[in-house]
C-alpha positions as CSV (number, residue, x, y, z in Angstrom):
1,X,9.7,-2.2,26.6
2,X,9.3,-0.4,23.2
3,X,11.5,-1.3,20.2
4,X,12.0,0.7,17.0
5,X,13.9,0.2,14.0
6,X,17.4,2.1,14.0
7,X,17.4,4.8,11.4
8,X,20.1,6.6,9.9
9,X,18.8,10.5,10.2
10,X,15.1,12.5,9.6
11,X,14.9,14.5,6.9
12,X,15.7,17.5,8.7
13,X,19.2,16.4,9.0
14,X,19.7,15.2,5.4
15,X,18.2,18.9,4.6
16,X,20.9,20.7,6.8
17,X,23.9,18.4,6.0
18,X,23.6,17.3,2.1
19,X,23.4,19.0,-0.9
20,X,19.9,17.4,-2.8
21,X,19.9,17.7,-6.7
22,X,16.4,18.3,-7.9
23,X,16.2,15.2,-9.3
24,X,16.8,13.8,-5.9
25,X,14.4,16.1,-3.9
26,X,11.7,14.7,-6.5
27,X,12.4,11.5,-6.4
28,X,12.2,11.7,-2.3
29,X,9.5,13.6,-2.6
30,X,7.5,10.9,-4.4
31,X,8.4,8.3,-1.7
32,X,7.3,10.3,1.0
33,X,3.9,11.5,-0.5
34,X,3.6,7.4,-1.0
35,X,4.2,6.4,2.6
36,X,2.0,9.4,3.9
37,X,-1.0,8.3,1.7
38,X,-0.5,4.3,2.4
39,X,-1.0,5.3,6.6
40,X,-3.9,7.6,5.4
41,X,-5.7,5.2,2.8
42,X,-4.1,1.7,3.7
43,X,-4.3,2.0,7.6
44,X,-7.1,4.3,7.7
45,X,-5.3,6.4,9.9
46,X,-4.4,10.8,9.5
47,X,-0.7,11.5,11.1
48,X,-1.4,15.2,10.9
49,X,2.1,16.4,12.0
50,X,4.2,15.9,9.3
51,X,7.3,17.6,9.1
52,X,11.3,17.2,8.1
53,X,11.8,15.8,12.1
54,X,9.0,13.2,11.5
55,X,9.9,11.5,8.5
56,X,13.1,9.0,8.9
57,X,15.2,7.3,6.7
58,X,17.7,4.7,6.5
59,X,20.2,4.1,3.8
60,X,19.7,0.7,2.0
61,X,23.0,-1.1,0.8
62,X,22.5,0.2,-3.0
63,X,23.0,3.6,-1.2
64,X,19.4,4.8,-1.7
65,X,17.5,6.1,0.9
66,X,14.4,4.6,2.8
67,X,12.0,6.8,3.5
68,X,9.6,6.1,7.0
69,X,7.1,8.2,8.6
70,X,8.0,8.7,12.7
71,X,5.7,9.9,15.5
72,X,2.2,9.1,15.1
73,X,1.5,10.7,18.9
74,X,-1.7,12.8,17.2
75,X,-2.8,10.8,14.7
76,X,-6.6,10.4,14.3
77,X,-8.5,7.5,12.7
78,X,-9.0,8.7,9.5
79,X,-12.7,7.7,9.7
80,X,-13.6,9.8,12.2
81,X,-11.9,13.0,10.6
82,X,-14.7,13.0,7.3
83,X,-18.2,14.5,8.4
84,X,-20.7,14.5,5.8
């Protein structure tokens, strides 16, 4: 049995159905460029498919949004990805 956490759209959706200031779209932008370097850098692993569809998020009770990246089906170790 696999369990996941319930989300509450992908970024593709919130793209399509909401209008996002540009103060918003930053501020998004900055959490998402956060969780993508903390799997590269903290977990040493390289998702390498990331796009609106892959990149979750839930709404927290201060109506905020929680940004999570989704579908690590080709992710590399991150170590075996730098040649010297």
């Amino acid at each position: 049995m696999i369990v996941t956490e319930l989300m509450d759209g992908s970024l593709r959706d919130l793209i399509k159905n909401t209008y996002i200031s540009s103060y918003m779209a930053i501020e998004y932008m900055f959490q998402i460029v956060e969780i993508s370097f903390d799997s590269l850098y903290m977990k040493k692993v390289m998702h390498r498919d990331i796009k609106p569809e892959n990149i979750l998020f839930t709404r927290l009770q201060n109506g905020d949004k929680k940004f999570k990246l989704a579908d690590f089906g080709i992710a590399k170790a991150a170590l075996s990805l730098i040649h010297i």
